[in-house]
C-alpha positions as semicolon CSV with decimal commas, in nm:
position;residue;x (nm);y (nm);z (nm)
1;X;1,667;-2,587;1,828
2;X;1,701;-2,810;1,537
3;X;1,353;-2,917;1,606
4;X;1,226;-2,610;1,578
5;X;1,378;-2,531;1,304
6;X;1,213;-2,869;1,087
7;X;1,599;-3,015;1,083
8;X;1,529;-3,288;1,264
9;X;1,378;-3,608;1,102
10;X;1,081;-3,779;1,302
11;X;0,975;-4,152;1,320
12;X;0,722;-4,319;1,137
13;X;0,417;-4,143;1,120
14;X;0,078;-4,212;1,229
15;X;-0,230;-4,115;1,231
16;X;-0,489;-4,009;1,503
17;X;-0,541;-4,409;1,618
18;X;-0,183;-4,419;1,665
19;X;-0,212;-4,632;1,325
20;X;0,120;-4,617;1,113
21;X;0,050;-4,406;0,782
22;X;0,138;-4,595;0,442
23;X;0,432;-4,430;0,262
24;X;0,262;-4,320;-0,024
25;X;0,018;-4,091;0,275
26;X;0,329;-3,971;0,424
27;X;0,375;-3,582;0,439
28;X;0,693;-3,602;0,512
29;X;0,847;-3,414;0,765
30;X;0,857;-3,054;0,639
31;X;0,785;-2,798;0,912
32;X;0,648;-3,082;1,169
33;X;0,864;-2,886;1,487
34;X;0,837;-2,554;1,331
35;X;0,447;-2,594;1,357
36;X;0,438;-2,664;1,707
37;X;0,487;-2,280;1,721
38;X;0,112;-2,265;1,699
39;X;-0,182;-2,340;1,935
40;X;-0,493;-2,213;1,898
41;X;-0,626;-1,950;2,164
42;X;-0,931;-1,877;2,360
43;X;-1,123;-1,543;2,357
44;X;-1,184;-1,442;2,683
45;X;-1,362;-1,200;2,867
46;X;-1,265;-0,834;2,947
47;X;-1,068;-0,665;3,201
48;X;-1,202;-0,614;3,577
49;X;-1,238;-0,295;3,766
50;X;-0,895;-0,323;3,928
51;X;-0,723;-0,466;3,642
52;X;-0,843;-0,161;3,453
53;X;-0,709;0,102;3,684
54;X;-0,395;-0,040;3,652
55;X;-0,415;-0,031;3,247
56;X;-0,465;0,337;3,298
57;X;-0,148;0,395;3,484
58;X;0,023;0,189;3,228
59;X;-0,126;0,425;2,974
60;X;-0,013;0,721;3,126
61;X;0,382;0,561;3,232
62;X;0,418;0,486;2,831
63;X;0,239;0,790;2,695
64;X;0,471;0,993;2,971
65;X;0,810;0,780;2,793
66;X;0,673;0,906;2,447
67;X;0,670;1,279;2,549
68;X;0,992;1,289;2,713
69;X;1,132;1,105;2,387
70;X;0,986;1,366;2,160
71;X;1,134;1,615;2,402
72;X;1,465;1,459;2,361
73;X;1,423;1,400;2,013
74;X;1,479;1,801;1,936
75;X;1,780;1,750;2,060
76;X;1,895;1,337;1,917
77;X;1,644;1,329;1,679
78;X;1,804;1,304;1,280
79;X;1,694;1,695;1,246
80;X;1,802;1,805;0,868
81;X;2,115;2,021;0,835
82;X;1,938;2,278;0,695
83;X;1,579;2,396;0,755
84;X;1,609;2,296;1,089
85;X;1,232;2,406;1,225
86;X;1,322;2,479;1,595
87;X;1,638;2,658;1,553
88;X;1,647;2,951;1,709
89;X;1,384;2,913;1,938
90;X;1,407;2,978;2,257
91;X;1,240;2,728;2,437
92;X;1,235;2,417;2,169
93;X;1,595;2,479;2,064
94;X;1,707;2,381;2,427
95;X;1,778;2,003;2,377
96;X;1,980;2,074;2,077
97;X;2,195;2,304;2,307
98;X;2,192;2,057;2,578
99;X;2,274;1,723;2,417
100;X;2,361;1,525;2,753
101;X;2,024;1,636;2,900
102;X;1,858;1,537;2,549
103;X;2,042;1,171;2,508
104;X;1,905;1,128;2,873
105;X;1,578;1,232;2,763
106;X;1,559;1,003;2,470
107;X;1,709;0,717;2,641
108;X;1,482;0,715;2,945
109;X;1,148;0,736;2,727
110;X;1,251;0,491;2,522
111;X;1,311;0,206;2,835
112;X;0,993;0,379;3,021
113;X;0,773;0,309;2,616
114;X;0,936;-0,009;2,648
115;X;0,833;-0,114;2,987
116;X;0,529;-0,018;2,945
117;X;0,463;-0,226;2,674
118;X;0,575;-0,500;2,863
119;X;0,340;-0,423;3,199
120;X;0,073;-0,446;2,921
121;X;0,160;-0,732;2,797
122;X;-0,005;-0,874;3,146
123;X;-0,346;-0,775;2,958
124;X;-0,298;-0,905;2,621
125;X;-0,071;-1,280;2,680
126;X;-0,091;-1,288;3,036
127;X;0,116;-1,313;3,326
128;X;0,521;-1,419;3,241
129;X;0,564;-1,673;3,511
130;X;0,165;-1,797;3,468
131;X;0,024;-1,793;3,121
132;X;0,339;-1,704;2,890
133;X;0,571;-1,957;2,986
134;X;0,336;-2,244;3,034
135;X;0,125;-2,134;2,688
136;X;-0,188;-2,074;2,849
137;X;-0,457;-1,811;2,774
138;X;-0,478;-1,559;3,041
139;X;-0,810;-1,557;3,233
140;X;-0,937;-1,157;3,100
141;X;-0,768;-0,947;2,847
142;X;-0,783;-0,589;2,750
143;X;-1,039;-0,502;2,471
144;X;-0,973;-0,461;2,152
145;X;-1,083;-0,041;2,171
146;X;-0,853;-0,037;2,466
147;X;-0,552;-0,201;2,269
148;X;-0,608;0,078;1,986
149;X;-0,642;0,360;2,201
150;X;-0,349;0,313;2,414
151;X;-0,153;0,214;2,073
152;X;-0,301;0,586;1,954
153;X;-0,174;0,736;2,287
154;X;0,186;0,624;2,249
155;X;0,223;0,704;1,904
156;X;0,037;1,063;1,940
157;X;0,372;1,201;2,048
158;X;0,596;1,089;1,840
159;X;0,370;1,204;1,482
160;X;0,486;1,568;1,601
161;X;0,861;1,441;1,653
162;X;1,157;1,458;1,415
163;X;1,305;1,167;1,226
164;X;1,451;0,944;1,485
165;X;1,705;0,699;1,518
166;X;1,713;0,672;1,123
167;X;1,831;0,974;0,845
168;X;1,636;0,735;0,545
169;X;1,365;0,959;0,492
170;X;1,616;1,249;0,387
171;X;1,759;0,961;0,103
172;X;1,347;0,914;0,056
173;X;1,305;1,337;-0,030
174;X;1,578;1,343;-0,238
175;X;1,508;1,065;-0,484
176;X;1,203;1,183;-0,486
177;X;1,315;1,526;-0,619
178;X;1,480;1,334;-0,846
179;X;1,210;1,167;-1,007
180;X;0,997;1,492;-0,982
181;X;1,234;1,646;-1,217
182;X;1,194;1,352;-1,438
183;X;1,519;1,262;-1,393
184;X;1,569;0,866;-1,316
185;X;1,636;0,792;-0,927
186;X;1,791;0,448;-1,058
187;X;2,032;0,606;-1,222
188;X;2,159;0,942;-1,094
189;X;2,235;0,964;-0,705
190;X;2,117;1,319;-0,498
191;X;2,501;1,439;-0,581
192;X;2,459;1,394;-0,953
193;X;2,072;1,466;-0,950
194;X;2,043;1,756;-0,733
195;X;2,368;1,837;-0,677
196;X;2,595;1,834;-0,347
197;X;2,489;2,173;-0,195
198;X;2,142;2,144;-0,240
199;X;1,930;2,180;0,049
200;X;1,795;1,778;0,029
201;X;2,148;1,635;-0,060
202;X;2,276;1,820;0,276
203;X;2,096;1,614;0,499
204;X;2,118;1,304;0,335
205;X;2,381;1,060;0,502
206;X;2,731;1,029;0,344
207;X;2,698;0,654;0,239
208;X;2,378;0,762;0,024
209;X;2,434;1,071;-0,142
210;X;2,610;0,894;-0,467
211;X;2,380;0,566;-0,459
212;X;2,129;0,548;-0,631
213;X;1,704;0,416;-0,536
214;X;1,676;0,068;-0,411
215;X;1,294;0,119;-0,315
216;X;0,963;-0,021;-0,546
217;X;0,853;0,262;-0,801
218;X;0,535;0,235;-0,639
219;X;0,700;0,455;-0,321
220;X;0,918;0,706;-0,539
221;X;0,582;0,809;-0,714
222;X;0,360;0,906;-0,372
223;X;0,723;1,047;-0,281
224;X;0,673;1,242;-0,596
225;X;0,384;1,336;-0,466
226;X;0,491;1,461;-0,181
227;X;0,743;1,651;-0,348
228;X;0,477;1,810;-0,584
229;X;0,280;1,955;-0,275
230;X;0,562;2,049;-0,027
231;X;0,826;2,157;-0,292
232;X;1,182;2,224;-0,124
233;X;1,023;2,270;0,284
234;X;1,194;2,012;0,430
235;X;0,947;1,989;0,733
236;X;0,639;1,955;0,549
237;X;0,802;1,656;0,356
238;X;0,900;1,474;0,643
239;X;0,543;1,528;0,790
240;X;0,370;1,407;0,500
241;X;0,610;1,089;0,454
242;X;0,486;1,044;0,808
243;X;0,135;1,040;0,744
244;X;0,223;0,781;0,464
245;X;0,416;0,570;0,759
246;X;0,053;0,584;0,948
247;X;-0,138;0,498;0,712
248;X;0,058;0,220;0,684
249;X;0,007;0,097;1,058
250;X;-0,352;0,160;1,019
251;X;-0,387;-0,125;0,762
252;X;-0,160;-0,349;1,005
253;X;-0,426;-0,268;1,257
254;X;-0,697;-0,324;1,042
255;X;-0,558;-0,673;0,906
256;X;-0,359;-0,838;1,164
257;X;-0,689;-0,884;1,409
258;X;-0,861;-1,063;1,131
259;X;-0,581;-1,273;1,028
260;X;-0,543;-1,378;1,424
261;X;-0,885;-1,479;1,385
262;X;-0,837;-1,648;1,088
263;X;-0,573;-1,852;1,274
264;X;-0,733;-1,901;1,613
265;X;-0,517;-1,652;1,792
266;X;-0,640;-1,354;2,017
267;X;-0,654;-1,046;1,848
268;X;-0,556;-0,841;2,132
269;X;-0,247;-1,081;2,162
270;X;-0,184;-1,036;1,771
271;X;-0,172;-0,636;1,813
272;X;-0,011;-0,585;2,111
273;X;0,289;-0,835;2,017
274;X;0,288;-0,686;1,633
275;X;0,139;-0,361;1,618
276;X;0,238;-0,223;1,960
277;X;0,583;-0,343;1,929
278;X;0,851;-0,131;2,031
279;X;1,004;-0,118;1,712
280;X;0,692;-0,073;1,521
281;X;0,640;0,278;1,754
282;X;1,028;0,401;1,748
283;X;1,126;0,280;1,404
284;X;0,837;0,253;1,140
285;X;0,652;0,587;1,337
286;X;0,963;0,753;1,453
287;X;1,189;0,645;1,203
288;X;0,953;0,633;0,883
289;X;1,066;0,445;0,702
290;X;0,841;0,247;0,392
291;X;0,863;-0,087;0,598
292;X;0,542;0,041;0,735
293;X;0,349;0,097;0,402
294;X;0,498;-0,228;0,271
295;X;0,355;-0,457;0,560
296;X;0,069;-0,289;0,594
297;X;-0,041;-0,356;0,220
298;X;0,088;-0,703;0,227
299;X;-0,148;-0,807;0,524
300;X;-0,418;-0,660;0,390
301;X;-0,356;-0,834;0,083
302;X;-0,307;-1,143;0,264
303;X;-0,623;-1,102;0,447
304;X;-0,835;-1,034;0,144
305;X;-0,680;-1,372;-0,024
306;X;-0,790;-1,569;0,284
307;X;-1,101;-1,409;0,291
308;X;-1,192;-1,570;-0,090
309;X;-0,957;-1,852;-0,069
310;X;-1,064;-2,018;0,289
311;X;-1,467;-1,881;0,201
312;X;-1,757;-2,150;0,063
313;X;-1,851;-1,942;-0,234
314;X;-1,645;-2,059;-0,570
315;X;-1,405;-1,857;-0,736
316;X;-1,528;-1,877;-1,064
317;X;-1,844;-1,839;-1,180
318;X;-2,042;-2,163;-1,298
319;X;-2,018;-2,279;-1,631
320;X;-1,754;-1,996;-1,713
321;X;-1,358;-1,895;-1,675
322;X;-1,486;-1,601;-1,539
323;X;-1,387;-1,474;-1,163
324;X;-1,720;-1,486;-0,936
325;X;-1,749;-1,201;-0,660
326;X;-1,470;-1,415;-0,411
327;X;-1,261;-1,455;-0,737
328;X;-1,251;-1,074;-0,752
329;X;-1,142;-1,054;-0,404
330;X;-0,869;-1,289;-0,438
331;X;-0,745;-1,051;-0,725
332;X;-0,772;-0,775;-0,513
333;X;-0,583;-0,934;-0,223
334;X;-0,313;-1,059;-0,491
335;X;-0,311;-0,686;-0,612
336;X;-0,250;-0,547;-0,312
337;X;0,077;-0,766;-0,247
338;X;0,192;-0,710;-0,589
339;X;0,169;-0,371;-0,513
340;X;0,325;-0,337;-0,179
341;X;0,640;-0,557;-0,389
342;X;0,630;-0,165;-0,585
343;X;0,711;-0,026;-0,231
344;X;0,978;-0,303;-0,117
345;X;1,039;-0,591;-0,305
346;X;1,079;-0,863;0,012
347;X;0,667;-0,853;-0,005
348;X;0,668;-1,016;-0,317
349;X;0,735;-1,352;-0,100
350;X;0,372;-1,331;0,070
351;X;0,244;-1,457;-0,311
352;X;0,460;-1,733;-0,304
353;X;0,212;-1,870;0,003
354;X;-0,089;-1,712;-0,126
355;X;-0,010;-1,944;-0,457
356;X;0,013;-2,297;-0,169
357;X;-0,369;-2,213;-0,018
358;X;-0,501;-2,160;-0,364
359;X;-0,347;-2,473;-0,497
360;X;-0,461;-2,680;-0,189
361;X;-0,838;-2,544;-0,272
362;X;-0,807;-2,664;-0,614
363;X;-0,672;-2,999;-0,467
364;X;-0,322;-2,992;-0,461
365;X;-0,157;-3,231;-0,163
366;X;0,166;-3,296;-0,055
367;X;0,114;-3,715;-0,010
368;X;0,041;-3,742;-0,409
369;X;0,347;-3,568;-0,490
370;X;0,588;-3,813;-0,260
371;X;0,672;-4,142;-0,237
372;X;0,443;-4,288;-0,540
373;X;0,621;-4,590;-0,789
374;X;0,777;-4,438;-1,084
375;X;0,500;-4,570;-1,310
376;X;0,203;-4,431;-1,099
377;X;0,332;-4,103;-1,050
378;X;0,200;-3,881;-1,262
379;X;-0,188;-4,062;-1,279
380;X;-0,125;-3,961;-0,880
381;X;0,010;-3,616;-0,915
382;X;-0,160;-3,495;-1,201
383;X;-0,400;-3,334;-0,978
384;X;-0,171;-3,152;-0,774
385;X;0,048;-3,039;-1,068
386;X;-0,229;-2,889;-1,243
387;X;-0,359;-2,680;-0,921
388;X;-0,005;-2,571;-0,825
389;X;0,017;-2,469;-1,166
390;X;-0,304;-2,278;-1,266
391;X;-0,227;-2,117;-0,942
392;X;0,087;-1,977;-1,011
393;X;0,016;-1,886;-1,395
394;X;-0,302;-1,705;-1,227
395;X;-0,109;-1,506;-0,949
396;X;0,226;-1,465;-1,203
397;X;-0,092;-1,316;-1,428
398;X;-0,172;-1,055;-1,167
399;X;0,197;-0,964;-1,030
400;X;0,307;-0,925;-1,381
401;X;-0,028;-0,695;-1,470
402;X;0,020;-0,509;-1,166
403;X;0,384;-0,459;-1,134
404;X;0,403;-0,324;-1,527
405;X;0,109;-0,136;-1,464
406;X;0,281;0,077;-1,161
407;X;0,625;0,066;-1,357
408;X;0,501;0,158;-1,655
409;X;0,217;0,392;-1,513
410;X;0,443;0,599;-1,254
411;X;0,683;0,646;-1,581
412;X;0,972;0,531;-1,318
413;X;1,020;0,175;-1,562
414;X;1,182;-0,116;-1,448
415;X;1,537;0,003;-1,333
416;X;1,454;-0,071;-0,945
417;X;1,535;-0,423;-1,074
418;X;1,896;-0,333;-1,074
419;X;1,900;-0,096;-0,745
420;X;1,792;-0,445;-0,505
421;X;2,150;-0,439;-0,415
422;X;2,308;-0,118;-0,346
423;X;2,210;-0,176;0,088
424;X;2,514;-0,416;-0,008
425;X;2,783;-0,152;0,148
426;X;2,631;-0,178;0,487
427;X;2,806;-0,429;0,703
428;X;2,541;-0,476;0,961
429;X;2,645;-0,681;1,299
430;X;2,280;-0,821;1,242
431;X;2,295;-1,023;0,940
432;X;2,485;-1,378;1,009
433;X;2,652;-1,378;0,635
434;X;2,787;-1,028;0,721
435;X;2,908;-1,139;1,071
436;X;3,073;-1,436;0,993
437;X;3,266;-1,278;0,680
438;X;3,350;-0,935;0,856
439;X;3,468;-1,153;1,168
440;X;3,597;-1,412;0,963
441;X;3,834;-1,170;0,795
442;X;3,924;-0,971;1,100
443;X;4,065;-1,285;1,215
444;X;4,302;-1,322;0,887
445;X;4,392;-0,963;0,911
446;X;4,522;-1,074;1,210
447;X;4,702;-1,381;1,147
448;X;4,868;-1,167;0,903
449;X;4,691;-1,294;0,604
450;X;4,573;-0,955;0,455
451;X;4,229;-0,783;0,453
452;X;4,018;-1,012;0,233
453;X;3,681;-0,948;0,407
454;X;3,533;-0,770;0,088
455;X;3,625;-1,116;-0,113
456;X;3,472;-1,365;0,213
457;X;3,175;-1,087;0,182
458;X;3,145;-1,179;-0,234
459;X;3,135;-1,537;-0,093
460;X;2,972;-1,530;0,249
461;X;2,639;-1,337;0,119
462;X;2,532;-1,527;-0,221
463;X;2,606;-1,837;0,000
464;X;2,372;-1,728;0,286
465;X;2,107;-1,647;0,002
466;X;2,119;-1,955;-0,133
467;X;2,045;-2,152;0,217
468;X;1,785;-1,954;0,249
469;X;1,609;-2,024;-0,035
470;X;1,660;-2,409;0,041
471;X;1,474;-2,319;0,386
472;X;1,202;-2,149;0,222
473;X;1,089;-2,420;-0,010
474;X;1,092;-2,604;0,291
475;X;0,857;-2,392;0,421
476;X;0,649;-2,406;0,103
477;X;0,631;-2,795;0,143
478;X;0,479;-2,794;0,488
479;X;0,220;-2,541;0,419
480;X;0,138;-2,776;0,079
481;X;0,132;-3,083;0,361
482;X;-0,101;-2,917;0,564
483;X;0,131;-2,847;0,863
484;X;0,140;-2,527;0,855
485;X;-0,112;-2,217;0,805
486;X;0,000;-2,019;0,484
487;X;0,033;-1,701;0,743
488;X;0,273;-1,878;0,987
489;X;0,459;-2,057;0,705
490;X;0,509;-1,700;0,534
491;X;0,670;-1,562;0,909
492;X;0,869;-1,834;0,951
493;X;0,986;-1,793;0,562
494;X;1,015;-1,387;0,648
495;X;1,282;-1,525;0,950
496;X;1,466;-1,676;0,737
497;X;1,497;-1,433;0,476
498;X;1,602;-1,182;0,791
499;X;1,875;-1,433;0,892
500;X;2,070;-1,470;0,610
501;X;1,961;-1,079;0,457
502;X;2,314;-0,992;0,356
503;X;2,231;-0,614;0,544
504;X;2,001;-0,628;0,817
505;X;1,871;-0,297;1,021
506;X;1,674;-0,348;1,360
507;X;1,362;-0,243;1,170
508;X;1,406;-0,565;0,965
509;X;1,305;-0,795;1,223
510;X;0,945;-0,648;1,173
511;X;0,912;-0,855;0,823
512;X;0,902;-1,189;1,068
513;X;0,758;-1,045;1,411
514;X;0,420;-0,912;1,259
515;X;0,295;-1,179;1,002
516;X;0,393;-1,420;1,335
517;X;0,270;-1,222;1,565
518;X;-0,085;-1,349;1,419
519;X;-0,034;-1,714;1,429
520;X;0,276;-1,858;1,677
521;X;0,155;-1,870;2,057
522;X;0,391;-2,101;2,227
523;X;0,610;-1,992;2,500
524;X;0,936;-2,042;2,299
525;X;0,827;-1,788;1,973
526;X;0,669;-1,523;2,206
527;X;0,927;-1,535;2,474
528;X;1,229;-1,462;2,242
529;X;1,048;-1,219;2,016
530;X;0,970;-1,010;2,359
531;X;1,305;-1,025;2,446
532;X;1,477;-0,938;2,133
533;X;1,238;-0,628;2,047
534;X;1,298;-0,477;2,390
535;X;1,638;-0,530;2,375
536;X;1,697;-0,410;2,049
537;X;1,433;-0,108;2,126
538;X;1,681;-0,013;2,368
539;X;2,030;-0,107;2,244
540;X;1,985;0,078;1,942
541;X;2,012;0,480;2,077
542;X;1,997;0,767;1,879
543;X;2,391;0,843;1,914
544;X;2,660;0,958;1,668
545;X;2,984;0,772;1,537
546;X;3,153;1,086;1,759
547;X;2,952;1,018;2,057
548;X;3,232;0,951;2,338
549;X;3,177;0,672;2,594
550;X;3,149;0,870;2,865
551;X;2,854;1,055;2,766
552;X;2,706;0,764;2,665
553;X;2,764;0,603;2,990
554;X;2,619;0,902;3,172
555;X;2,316;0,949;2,925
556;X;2,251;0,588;3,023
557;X;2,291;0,577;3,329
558;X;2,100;0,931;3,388
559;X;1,802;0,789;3,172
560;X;1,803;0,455;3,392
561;X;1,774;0,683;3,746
562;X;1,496;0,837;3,586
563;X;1,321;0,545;3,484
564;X;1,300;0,421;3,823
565;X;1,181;0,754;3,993
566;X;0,904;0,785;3,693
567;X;0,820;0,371;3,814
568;X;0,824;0,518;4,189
569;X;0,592;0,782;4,120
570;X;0,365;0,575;3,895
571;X;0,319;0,292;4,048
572;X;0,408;0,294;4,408
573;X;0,205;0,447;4,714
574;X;0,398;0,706;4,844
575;X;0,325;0,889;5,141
576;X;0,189;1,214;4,950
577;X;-0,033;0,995;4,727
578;X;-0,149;0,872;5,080
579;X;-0,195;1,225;5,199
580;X;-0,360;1,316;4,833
581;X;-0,579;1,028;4,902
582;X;-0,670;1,097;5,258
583;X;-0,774;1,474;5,196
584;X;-0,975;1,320;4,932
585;X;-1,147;1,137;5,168
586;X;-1,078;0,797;5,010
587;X;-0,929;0,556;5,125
588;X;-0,661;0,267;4,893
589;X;-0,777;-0,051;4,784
590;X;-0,539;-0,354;4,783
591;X;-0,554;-0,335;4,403
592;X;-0,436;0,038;4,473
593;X;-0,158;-0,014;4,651
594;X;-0,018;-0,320;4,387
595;X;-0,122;-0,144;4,094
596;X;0,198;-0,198;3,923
C-alpha cells in the first residue's frame, strides 16, 4: 500500500541501460508506485455472434432491474410532501401503500442493475479470473454504439422515476426560488426565504431548511431558470433538474472516450467503468444531483486543453502575444473548468493539472528544479520558473475572467465563497477525519471523559485538509517529472481530496472513479473500484431513520430471492425455454445453454 500510494522511497535511479542517473537528472520519487496504476491498452476487435447474444440478455436482466426500481421508487423514492404526482391513483399509488413490497422492489433492481453491470464488464475489461486480475486486454470487446445504447437502456427508466436515494434536489428548488425572487440564497435559508409552510420548504430535509447555498452561482442561475419556466409545480422542476443531470452525463460520454484515447486506454473500458457505473445510474440520474453537470464540464474542459496542449500547432500566433486557433481552444477548455468550479467548487482542482501540461510544453521539468548547487540554481531553473509561471498567470487570467463574469453576470456575487462549508454538520461514516473524530470521541464519552467530539471534529477536519494538500502537491510534482499523465495525476489528486473531505456522500467517490476510470488499468485500481461501487450501490438503500430492522431484513432478503429467480429465468435453460425452443423448431447451441 505505501507503494502505491508514492510513500515509499526507491533506490538509485537509472535509466533505460540500467545506467545510474546523475543527481542533478533525478526526478525524484514523486508518484513512481502510484504510476504503475497505468498500462497502456490494446484496441481490439468486436464481439462474436455468441458473445453478442449473451450481451443482449445482459441488456434485458439490467434494463428489467431498472424498471422494477422505478416501480419501487413510487413507493421509496424521495417523493415531495406535497404535490405528490401519483397520489391518488389507483394503480401508481400502490407502492406507496405497500412499502415492504416497494423496499423489495427497489432493493432487488438495484443488485439485478448492479449485476448486470458486472456480467458486462466481461465485454468491456474482460474476464475476472483471466484478463482483470492478471492486467491483460481481453481478446474482443463490446463496441462503442453497444456500450451507449445499453448505458441509454438502463438509464431510460429511471429519467421517468422520482428523486431517489437523495432529497438534494428539493434544497436545489428552493434556493432557487430564492434567488428567483432576488433574494440572496447565501444568505437567507428556504425557512427565512420562503418561509416554513411553503410548498418547496416542505419537502426539503430538516438539516437544510435554515442553511443556506453551498453550490457555484453558475447552478443557482439555470436553477433560476428552471424556476422561471416551471414556477411552484414541483414535478416539472424535478424533471427539468433532471434533464440538466443528463446533459451532464452526455458530456462525460462525449469526453471520457477521447481522454482514454488520449491515454492509451480502451474507450469501451473507460465508459463502462466511469460512465456505466452504478453510482453514476442510481445517484447522479436517480439522485440528481449537480455532481453530474460538474464532471461532465470539467472533462470536457480537460479534453479540449489536451486537445491544444498535447497538439503540433503553437499556441500563439508567430511574431505576436496573440492566441493562435489551439490557443483559443485551450481557453475554451480552461473556460469550461472554470465554469463547472461555478457549479461545484472541487472542479476548480482539474486547472491546477491543466497549469503542469502547459508548463511542461513551454519547458518546464522537474530535474532543473532539484538537486542543482546553490550557485547554479536559478541559470538551471529559470526556464522552468518562467513556464510554470506564465502558465499559471495565464490560467489564474481565465478562472478569474470567468468566475467574475458568472458571479457578477448571474447577479448571485461572490457569497458562495462563504457557503463552501455549511456540508460541515454532516458526520458522514465515509470521510476518515469524520470517522476517526466521531469514533475517537465516542470512545471518551465512554471512558467518562465528556462528549468532546464537536472539539476533535474542529481539530480532526482542518488537520485532514491539510494532509491532503501535502499529497496533492505531491501529485503535482510527478505529473511536472513526467511520471504521471496530467488526467491520472488529477484522479489520484480527486482520491485524495475524497479521503480526507471532512463530509463525504457515496456520490463523492465519482470525483476519483471517472477522471481514473480513463487512465489506471492495473488489476489493483480496477479491482477495488469494482468492488467498492457495487458495494456501495447496494449498501446504500433508499430507507428511513424509522425504518425497523425487521423490514429491512425482509425487504432484503425478499429482493435477494428475487434476484436469483430473475438470474434463473434469464440466464439458465429451463425446461419451458427447452419446450419454447423445441416448438420453435430450433434447437440450443452450447453458447445457448452458458449464456450467462
Amino acid at each position: 500500500m505505501a507503494e502505491y500510494l508514492g510513500l515509499r522511497r526507491a533506490g538509485p535511479q537509472r535509466d533505460n541501460d540500467d545506467v545510474e542517473v546523475d543527481d542533478t537528472e533525478r526526478r525524484g520519487d514523486y508518484g513512481r508506485a502510484v504510476a504503475r496504476l497505468h498500462d497502456d491498452e490494446r484496441e481490439v476487435g468486436p464481439l462474436n455472434d455468441a458473445e453478442n447474444r449473451r450481451l443482449f440478455r445482459i441488456k434485458l436482466f439490467g434494463a428489467t432491474g431498472s424498471v422494477l426500481l422505478l416501480i419501487g421508487s413510487l413507493g421509496t423514492g424521495a417523493i415531495p410532501v406535497l404535490q405528490n404526482p401519483v397520489a391518488g391513483m389507483r394503480v401508481l399509488s400502490l407502492p406507496s401503500r405497500m412499502w415492504s413490497t416497494a423496499l423489495t422492489l427497489s432493493i432487488g433492481g438495484t443488485i439485478m442493475l448492479v449485476v448486470a453491470w458486472l456480467l458486462i464488464g466481461r465485454f468491456a475489461v474482460g474476464r475476472f479470473g483471466v484478463e482483470v486480475l492478471h492486467g491483460r486486454s481481453p481478446e474482443r470487446r463490446m463496441t462503442r454504439r453497444q456500450a451507449d445504447r445499453t448505458l441509454m437502456l438502463w438509464i431510460a427508466p429511471i429519467i421517468v422515476a422520482p428523486p431517489l436515494l437523495s432529497k438534494d434536489i428539493y434544497s436545489y428548488l428552493a434556493q432557487s426560488a430564492i434567488a428567483f425572487r432576488g433574494m440572496d440564497p447565501y444568505v437567507i435559508s428556504p425557512v427565512r426565504g420562503l418561509g416554513v409552510d411553503h410548498v418547496l420548504t416542505r419537502s426539503v430535509p430538516n438539516l437544510w431548511r435554515d442553511t443556506p447555498a453551498p453550490y457555484g452561482p453558475l447552478f443557482l442561475w439555470l436553477g433560476k431558470g428552471i424556476t422561471a419556466i416551471t414556477g411552484e409545480n414541483i414535478t416539472a422542476a424535478i424533471f427539468l433538474h433532471r434533464l440538466l443531470a443528463l446533459v451532464g452525463i452526455a458530456l462525460i460520454v462525449w469526453a471520457l472516450p477521447r481522454l482514454a484515447r488520449r491515454c492509451g486506454v480502451s474507450s469501451v473500458a473507460a465508459l463502462w467503468l466511469g460512465a456505466m457505473n452504478p453510482l453514476v445510474i442510481l445517484h447522479l440520474v436517480g439522485g440528481i444531483h449537480n455532481e453530474a453537470l460538474m464532471l461532465g464540464m470539467m472533462l470536457v474542459g480537460l479534453e479540449l486543453s489536451f486537445r491544444a496542449i498535447y497538439g503540433e500547432h503553437r499556441l500563439r500566433r508567430p511574431g505576436s502575444l496573440w492566441p493562435s486557433s489551439s490557443g483559443w481552444i485551450l481557453i475554451a477548455g480552461a473556460a469550461v473548468i472554470s465554469a463547472s468550479a461555478m457549479v461545484k467548487v472541487t472542479s476548480m482542482l482539474a486547472l491546477g493539472f491543466v497549469g503542469i501540461a502547459l508548463a511542461q510544453r513551454w519547458g518546464a521539468t522537474l530535474p532543473a528544479l532539484r538537486h542543482a548547487p546553490i550557485r547554479q540554481w536559478w541559470d538551471r531553473s529559470r526556464r522552468s520558473v518562467a513556464a510554470l509561471a506564465a502558465s499559471a498567470a495565464s490560467l489564474a487570467g481565465v478562472l478569474g475572467v470567468v468566475m467574475v463574469g458568472i458571479c457578477v453576470g448571474t447577479g448571485l456575487g461572490f457569497g458562495w465563497t462563504s457557503t463552501l462549508s455549511t456540508g460541515d454538520v454532516v458526520r458522514s461514516w465515509m470521510s476518515m477525519p469524520t470517522l476517526l473524530s466521531v469514533t475517537t470521541g465516542r470512545i471518551g464519552v465512554t471512558l467518562g471523559l465528556g462528549d468532546q467530539t464537536q472539539a476533535i471534529l474542529e481539530v480532526g477536519r482542518p488537520l485532514g485538509q491539510l494532509i491532503a494538500a501535502a499529497f496533492i502537491i505531491r501529485w503535482m510534482l510527478a505529473c511536472l517529472a513526467g511520471r504521471l499523465h496530467p488526467l491520472g495525476a488529477l484522479g489520484v489528486s480527486m482520491a485524495t481530496v475524497v479521503v480526507f473531505f471532512p463530509f463525504v456522500q457515496a456520490w463523492y467517490l465519482l470525483w476519483a472513479v471517472i477522471p481514473l476510470a480513463a487512465w489506471a488499468t492495473r488489476p489493483w485500481f480496477r479491482i477495488t473500484t469494482i468492488a467498492v461501487s457495487a458495494i456501495i450501490a447496494i449498501v446504500v438503500m433508499p430507507t428511513s431513520s424509522n425504518t425497523s430492522g425487521v423490514v429491512l431484513a425482509q425487504g432484503l432478503l425478499a429482493g435477494v430471492i428475487m434476484v436469483a429467480v430473475m438470474t434463473a429465468l434469464f440466464f439458465e435453460d429451463l425446461p419451458i425455454q427447452r419446450w419454447w425452443r423445441a416448438k420453435r423448431g430450433r434447437q440450443p447451441s452450447r453458447d445457448d445453454a452458458h449464456a450467462g
